[in-house]
N, C-alpha and C positions, 0 to 999 in steps of 0.2 A: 504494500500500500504506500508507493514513495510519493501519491498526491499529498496523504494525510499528512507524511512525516516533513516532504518539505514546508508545508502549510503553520504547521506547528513549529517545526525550529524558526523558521521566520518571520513566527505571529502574524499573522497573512492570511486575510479575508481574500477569497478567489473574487474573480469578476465575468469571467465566466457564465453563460447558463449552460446547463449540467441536463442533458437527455439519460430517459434510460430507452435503451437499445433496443430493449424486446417491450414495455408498453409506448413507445412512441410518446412518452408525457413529458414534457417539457419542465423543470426547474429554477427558482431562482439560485443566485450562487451562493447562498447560503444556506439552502438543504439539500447541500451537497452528500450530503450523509446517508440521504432516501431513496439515495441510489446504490446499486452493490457496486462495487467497486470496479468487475468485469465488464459490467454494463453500460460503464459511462459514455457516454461522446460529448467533447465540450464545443460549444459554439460563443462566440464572440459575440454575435448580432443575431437577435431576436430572429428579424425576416429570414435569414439562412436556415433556422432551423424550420422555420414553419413553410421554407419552402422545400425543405427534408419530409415534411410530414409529421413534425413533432408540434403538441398542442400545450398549452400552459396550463400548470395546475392547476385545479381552481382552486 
């Protein structure tokens, strides 16, 4: 898990939104944790992922 670990040594909120791979659900970068680790994909820009197919939590 070298997301979490470098996140943590460098006290480091991501910016990122955080998909998971197999529900197609889109996350903020702060529940990044909702996702298993295997199944991340990060995206930068909201539109990129929704034009991936990925939807935001509600």
């Amino acid at each position: 898990m070298p997301y979490e670990f470098r996140m943590k040594v460098q006290d480091y909120q991501g910016t990122n939104y955080v998909g998971d791979s197999q529900s197609k659900i889109l996350y903020q970068p702060v529940d990044v944790f909702k996702v298993h680790y295997s199944n991340r994909v990060f995206f930068k820009y909201l539109e990129d992922a929704q034009m991936m197919g990925y939807e935001l939590e509600e």
